[in-house]
C-alpha positions in Angstrom: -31.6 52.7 -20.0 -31.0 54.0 -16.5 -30.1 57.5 -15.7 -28.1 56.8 -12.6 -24.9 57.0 -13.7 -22.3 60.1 -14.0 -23.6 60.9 -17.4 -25.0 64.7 -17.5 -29.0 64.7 -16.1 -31.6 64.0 -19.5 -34.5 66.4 -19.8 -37.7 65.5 -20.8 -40.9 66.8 -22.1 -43.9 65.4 -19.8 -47.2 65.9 -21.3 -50.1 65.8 -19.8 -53.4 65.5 -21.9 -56.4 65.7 -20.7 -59.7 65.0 -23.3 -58.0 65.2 -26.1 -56.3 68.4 -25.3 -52.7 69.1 -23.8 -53.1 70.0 -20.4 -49.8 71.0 -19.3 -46.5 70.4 -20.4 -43.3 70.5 -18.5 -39.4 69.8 -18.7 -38.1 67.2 -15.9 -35.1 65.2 -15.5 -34.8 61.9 -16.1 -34.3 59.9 -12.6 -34.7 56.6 -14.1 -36.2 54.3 -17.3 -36.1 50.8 -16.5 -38.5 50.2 -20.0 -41.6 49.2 -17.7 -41.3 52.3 -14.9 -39.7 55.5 -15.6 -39.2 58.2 -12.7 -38.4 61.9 -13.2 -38.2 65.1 -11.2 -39.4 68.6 -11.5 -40.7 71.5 -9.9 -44.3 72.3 -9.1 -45.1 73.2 -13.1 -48.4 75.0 -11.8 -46.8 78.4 -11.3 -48.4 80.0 -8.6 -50.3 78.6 -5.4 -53.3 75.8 -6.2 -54.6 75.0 -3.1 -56.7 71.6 -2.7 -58.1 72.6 0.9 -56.1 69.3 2.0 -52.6 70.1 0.7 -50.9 73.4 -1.4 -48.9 73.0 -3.9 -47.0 76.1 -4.3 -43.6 77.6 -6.5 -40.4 75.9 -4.8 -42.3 72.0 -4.4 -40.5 69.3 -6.3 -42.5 66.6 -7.6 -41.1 63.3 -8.3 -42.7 61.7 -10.5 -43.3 57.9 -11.2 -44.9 56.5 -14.5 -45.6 53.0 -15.7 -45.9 51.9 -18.9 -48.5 49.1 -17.7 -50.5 50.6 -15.3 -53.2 52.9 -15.3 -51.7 55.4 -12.9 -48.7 57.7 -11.8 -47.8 58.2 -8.8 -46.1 62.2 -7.9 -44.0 62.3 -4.6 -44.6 66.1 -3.1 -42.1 68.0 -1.2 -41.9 71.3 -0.1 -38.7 73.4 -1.1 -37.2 72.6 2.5 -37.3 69.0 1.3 -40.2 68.0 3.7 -42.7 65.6 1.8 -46.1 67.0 1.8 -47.8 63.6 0.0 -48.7 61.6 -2.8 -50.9 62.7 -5.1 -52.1 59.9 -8.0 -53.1 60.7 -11.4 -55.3 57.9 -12.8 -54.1 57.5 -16.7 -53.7 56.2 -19.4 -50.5 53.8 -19.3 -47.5 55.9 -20.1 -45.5 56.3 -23.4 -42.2 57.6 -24.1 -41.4 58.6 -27.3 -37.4 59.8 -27.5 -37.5 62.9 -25.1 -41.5 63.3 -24.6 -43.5 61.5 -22.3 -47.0 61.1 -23.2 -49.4 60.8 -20.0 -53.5 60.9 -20.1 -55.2 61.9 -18.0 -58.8 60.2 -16.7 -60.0 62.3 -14.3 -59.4 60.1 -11.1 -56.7 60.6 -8.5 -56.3 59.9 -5.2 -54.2 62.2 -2.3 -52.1 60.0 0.3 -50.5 62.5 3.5 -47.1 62.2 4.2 -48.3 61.0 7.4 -50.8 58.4 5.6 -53.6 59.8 7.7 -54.9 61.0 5.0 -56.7 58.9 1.9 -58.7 60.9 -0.6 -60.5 59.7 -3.6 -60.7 62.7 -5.9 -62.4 64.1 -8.9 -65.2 60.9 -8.9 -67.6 63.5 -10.5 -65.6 64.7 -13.2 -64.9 61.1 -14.4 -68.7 60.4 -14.4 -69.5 63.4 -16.4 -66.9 62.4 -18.7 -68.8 60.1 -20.8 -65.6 57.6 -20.8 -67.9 54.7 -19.9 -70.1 55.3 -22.2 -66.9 56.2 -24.9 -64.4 53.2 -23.5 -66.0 50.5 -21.2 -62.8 48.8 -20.9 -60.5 51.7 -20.2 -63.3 53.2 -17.5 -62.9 49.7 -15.8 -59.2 49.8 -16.0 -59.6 53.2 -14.3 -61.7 52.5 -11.8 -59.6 49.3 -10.6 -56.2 51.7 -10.8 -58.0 53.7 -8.3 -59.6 51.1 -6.0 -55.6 49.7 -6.2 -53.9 52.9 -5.1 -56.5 53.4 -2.6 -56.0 49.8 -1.1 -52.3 49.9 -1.3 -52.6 53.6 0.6 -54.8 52.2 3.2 -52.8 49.1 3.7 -49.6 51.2 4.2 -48.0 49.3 1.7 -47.7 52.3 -0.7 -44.3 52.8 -0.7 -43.5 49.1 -2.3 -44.8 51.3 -5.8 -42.1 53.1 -6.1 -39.0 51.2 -4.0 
């Protein structure tokens, strides 16, 4: 199904889980579905200011957000309320699942920070996946996790991020 027609905008429910727990979750609208890649938008869901030291996300960002349904990552595009984009900021997870209007995302810890100038390449959050036990838990999905990352990082580096989400 694609949402880029006249039809009225589709909201759904992302949710973000996080060791078994629900995280966050947040309406956005539906951009696109293609069945393998599914994009959506929505404002910062954080509610106030959480600043990273490298970037702030802050009430009035929109995130656009990319999902795949076979890959281990999603990709948010960051822009300020002005429209300026701030960055990338990469969750590594859990391929995606839709199921009607709830998208199902979880979170492994990872992520990775690209500037909107690409100056900027951050691995993130390392510790927090090693403490996690998931290698111990899920060899295969730690690997799977660990390559997402080294992927995003490579594709960031290489400047060819932006063939993700053309």
């Amino acid at each position: 199904m694609s949402a880029n027609s006249a039809e009225s905008s589709l909201l759904l429910e992302v949710v973000l889980v996080k060791a078994g727990r629900t995280k966050i979750r947040y309406e956005a609208e539906l951009l696109d579905d293609d069945g393998t890649r599914l994009a959506v938008r929505a404002p910062w869901a954080g509610g106030s200011v959480r600043d990273f030291g490298f970037v702030r996300f802050e009430p009035g960002d929109v995130f656009t957000e990319y999902y795949w349904r076979d890959r281990w990552y999603s990709v948010k595009e960051v822009r300020d309320s002005t429209g300026a984009l701030k960055g990338w900021y990469c969750d590594v997870a859990r391929p995606a699942t839709r199921s009607g209007a709830e998208v199902v995302v979880e979170d492994l810890d990872l992520d990775l920070w690209l500037s909107a100038d690409g100056t900027d390449v951050i691995r993130l959050d390392e510790d927090e996946f090693a403490q996690s036990g998931l290698a111990d838990r899920d060899p295969a999905a730690a690997a799977a996790a660990v390559a997402a990352l080294d992927e995003l990082e490579s594709l960031a580096r290489a400047g060819d991020f932006d063939t993700l989400l053309a």
